[in-house]
C-alpha positions in Angstrom: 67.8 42.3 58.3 69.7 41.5 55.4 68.8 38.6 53.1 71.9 36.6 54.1 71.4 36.2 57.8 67.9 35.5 57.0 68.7 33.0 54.4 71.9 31.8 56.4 71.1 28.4 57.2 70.3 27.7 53.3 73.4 29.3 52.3 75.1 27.7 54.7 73.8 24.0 53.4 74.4 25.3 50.0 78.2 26.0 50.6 78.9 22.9 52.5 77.6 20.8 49.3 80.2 23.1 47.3 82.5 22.0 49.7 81.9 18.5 49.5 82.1 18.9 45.3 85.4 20.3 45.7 86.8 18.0 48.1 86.1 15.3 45.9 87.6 16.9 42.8 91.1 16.9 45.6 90.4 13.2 46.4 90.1 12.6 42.1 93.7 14.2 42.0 95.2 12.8 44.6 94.3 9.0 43.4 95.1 10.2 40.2 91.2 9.6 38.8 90.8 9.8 34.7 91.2 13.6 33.4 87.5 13.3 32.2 86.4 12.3 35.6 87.9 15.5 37.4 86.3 17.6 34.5 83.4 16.4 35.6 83.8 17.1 39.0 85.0 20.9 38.4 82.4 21.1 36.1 79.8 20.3 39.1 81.7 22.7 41.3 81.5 25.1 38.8 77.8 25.3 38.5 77.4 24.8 42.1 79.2 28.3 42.8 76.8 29.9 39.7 74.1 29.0 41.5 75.2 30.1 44.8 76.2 33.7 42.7 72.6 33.9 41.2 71.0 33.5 44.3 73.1 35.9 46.3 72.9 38.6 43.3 69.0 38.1 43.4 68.6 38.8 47.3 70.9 41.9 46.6 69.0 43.1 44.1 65.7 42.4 45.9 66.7 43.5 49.0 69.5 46.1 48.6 68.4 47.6 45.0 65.1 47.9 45.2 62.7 48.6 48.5 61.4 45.3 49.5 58.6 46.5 49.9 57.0 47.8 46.7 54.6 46.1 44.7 55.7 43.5 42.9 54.3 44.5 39.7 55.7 48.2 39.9 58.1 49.1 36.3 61.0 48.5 38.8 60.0 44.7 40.8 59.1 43.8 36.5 62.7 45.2 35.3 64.6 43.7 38.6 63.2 40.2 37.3 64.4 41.4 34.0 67.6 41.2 35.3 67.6 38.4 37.6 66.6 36.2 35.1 69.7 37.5 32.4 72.0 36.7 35.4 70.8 33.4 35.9 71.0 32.5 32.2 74.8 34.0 31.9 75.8 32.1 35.6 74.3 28.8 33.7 
């Protein structure tokens, strides 16, 4: 089973809040909200779709990359970490 479908429902919750941010940042435009206040608003959107990236990329790698099954302290499960973590910190 791939890590979407079994992480779908949280996904799912996670992209409906996304949705949400950017509706709002529509709303902001249409009543013609302060410029700083909609660059607030992307800003949030933004980072919400980072996260969402860094948690798909880390299932990928976890599940696609490496065998989900080995050891989590094998060179591999330590470098994949590596990795995941450098994602996260650029996607912040």
């Amino acid at each position: 089973m791939a890590h979407t479908a079994r992480d779908k429902e949280k996904l799912l919750i996670r992209v409906r809040r996304i949705r949400g941010q950017v509706e709002a940042v529509e709303r902001s435009l249409k009543e013609d909200h302060e410029c700083t206040d909609v660059l607030q608003l992307v800003a949030a959107c933004r980072g919400a779709l980072n996260g969402l990236m860094a948690e798909l990329v880390e299932g990928h790698i976890w599940f696609h990359v490496l065998d989900p099954d080995r050891a989590k302290d094998s060179p591999q499960a330590v470098a994949a970490e590596e990795l995941i973590d450098i994602v996260r910190a650029y996607l912040k």
